[in-house]
N, C-alpha and C positions, 0 to 999 in steps of 0.2 A: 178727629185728632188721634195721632197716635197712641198706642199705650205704653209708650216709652218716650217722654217729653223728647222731641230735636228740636234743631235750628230751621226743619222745615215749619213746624207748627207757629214761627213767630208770625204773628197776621202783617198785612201788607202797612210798614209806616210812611208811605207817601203823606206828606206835607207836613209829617213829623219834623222836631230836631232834639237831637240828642247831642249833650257834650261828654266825653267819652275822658277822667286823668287816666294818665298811664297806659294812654293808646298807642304808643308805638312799640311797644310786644307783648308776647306773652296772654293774660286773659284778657287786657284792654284790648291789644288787636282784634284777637277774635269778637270780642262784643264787638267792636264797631264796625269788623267786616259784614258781619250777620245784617246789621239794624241797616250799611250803606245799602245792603243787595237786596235787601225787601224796601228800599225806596228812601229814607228819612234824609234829612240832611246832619251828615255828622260834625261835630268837632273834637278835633283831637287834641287834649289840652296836655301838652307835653312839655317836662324839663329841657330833654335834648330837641331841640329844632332839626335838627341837621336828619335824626332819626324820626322825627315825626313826618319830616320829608317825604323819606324812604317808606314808612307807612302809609301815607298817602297816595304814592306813588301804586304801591300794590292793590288798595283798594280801588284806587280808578282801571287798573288795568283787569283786576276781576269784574269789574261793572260800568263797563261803560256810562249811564246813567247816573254814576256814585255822583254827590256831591257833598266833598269834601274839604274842610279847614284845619287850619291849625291855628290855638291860641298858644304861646309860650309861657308856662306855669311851670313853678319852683313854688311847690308845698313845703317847702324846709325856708318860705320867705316870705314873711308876711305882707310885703311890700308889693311881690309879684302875685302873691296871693290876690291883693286887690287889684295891680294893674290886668290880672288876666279878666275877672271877675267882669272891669269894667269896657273891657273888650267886648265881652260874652252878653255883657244888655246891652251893650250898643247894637251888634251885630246880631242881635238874636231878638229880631220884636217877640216872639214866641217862643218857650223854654218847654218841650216837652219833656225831656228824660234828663237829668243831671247822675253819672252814671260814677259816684267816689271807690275808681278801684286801685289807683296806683299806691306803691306803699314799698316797703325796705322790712327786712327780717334779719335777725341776727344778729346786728351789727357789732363785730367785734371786740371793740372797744367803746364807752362811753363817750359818745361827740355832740355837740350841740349845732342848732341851728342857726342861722345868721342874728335869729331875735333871743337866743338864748335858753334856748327850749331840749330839751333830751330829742336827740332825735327822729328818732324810732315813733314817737310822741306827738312830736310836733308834724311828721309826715302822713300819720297813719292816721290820726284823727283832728289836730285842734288844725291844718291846713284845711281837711274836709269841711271842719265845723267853720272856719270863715268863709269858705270858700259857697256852704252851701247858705248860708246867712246874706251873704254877698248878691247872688241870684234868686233870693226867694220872692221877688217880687215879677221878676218872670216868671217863674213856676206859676205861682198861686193865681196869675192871670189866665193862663192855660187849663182850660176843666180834663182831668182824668190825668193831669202832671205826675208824674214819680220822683224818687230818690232814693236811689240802690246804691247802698253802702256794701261793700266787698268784707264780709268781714271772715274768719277761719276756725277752723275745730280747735283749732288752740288757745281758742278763746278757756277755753274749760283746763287749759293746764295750767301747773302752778299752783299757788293758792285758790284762783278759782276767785278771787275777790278783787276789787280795788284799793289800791293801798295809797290813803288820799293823803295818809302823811310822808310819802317817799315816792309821788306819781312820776317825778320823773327820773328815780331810781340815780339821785345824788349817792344815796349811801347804796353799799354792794352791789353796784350794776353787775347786772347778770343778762347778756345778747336774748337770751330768749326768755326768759321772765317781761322783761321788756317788750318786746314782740306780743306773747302773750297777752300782757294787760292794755295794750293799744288795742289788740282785735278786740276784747271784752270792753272796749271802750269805744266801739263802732256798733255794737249791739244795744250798750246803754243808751247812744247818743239814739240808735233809731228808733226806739221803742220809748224814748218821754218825747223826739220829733213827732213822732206820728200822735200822742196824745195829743200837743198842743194843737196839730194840725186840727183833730180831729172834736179839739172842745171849739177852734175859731169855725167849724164848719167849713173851714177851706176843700174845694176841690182837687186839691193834692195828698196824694199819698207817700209813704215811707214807708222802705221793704231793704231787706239785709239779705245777704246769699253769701253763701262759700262752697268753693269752687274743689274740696276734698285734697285729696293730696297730687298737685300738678306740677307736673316738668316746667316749669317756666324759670327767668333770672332771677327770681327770686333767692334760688339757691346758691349763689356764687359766695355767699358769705360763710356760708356751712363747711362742714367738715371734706377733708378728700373723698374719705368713702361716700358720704351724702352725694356729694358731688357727681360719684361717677355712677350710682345708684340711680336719679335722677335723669341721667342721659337717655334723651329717645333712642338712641343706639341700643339700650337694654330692655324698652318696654314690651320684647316676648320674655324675657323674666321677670321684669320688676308689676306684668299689667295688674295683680292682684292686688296689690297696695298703692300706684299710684299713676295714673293720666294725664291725656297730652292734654293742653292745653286747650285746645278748641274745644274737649269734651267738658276739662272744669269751666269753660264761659258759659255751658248751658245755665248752669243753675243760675248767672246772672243776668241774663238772657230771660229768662222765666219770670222773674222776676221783677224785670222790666217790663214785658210785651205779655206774659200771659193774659188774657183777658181776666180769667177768673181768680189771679190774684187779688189780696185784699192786703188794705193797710198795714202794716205789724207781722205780714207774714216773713218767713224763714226758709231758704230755698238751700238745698245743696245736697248731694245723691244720699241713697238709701240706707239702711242697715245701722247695725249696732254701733260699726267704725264709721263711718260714712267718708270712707276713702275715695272709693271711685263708685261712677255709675252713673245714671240721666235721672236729673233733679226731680227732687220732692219735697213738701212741703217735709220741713223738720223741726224740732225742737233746738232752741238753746238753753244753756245752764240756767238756775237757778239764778245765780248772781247774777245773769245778765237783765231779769227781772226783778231786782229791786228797787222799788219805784223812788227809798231813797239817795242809792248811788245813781240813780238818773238825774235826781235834779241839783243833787250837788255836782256832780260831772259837767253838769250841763252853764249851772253858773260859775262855777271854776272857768270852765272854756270862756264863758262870755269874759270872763275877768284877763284871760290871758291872753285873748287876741284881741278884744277891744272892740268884738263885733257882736251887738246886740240884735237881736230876734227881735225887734217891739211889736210887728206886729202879731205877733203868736203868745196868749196869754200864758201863765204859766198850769202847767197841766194840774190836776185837782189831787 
């Protein structure tokens, strides 16, 4: 293996599958270009159809051998939430990699979800958290199964905490406070997941990755100057603080397929900033290991989407 984790090191996933949200750009494309070209059979669980087309599209034409789907999934819908879900175990006797990366940042103004959810909120994790609740029974069937939650160094901005009596920032919404406490709410969610997983003995794991600071749409919500800051047009200036996007999918990429990853790990490039660079194991906040904003977070969610865990005891 290299000494600089790439996309060549992900080992060959023939007979794999993986469902990939948020595959048709950006770091879902690239994860799932990566997993179709070393063999797996991908799905693209996408809002826009029309755009998971056109992803599909490229991935076959990079890989002749790709094989690829699309399920149509609205994480801002709990309805489609489930309708995708039960797509995904029809179609999927085998669930090897369920891959939570699609998601919204910034969003300018305070908007809700079709169920009534902040939506920053309701996209960025309690969709995830049905969604992954939804399929754990193909996972858990599957020996050496994952669950790669996409989460961001902004988990650590802000207050750095959960604020369980204004989670979905009714009072002073603020675009990136917001943002914010969803990522630290993808790291809570993976770290009391993988306990429970790991008190049932199940042969599935839970791992979290962030992809540093990437050129992708994510930033269309952001400021003008972010904006044009952002543009791969500028990345012979901007390469020091921030990367294309094929390079932030390693970290979840790694996270996924590395072999010698374990349960609870934390993937996403190096250094003090960890802005850019090829994945390593890393630390998150504090806050994001309190074991007691995990399991409140966690029964919260079950309360808000309506989808319980049973078979996963609750962690100790």
């Amino acid at each position: 293996m290299s000494t600089r984790w790439t996309a060549t090191d992900v080992p060959d996933q023939a007979g794999r599958t993986a469902v990939v949200t948020g595959a048709s750009g950006g770091l879902g494309l690239e994860t799932a270009r990566v997993l179709a070209a070393r063999g797996a059979e991908v799905v693209l669980a996408c809002r826009d159809a029309a755009k998971a087309g056109r992803a599909a599209e490229l991935i076959r034409a990079e890989s002749g051998r790709a094989s690829v789907r699309i399920v149509r999934l609205d994480l801002a819908s709990l309805a489609s939430v489930r309708e995708a879900a039960e797509e995904i175990r029809s179609g999927c006797p085998r669930l090897d990699l369920l891959i939570n990366n699609a998601g919204v940042m910034a969003v300018p103004v305070r908007r809700c979800s079709e169920d009534g959810f902040e939506l920053t909120f309701a996209v960025n994790h309690l969709g995830h958290f049905a969604l992954t609740g939804l399929v754990l029974d193909r996972l858990l069937q599957t020996p050496g199964s994952r669950i790669v939650t996409v989460a961001s160094i902004g988990h650590r901005m802000g207050s750095g905490a959960m604020h369980f009596d204004n989670l979905e920032f009714s009072r002073d919404y603020h675009p990136w406070h917001s943002y914010w406490q969803s990522k630290l709410a993808n790291l809570l969610f993976t770290y009391e997941l993988q306990a429970r997983l790991a008190a049932a003995g199940a042969a599935t794991s839970a791992l979290a990755a962030h992809p540093g600071n990437a050129r992708t749409g994510l930033w269309r919500h952001t400021s003008r100057v972010a904006r044009t800051l952002y543009r791969p047009s500028l990345a012979w200036l901007t390469f020091w603080f921030a990367q294309s996007a094929r390079t932030g999918a390693l970290a979840t990429l790694r996270a996924a397929a590395d072999p010698d990853a374990r349960g609870g790990d934390y993937h996403g490039p190096p250094g003090r900033l960890q802005y850019t660079g090829h994945p390593v194991r890393v630390e998150s906040s504090a806050a994001s290991h309190d074991a007691y904003a995990q399991q409140r977070l966690w029964e919260t969610s079950e309360q808000m989407t309506g989808v319980q865990y049973g078979s996963l005891a609750r962690s100790g």
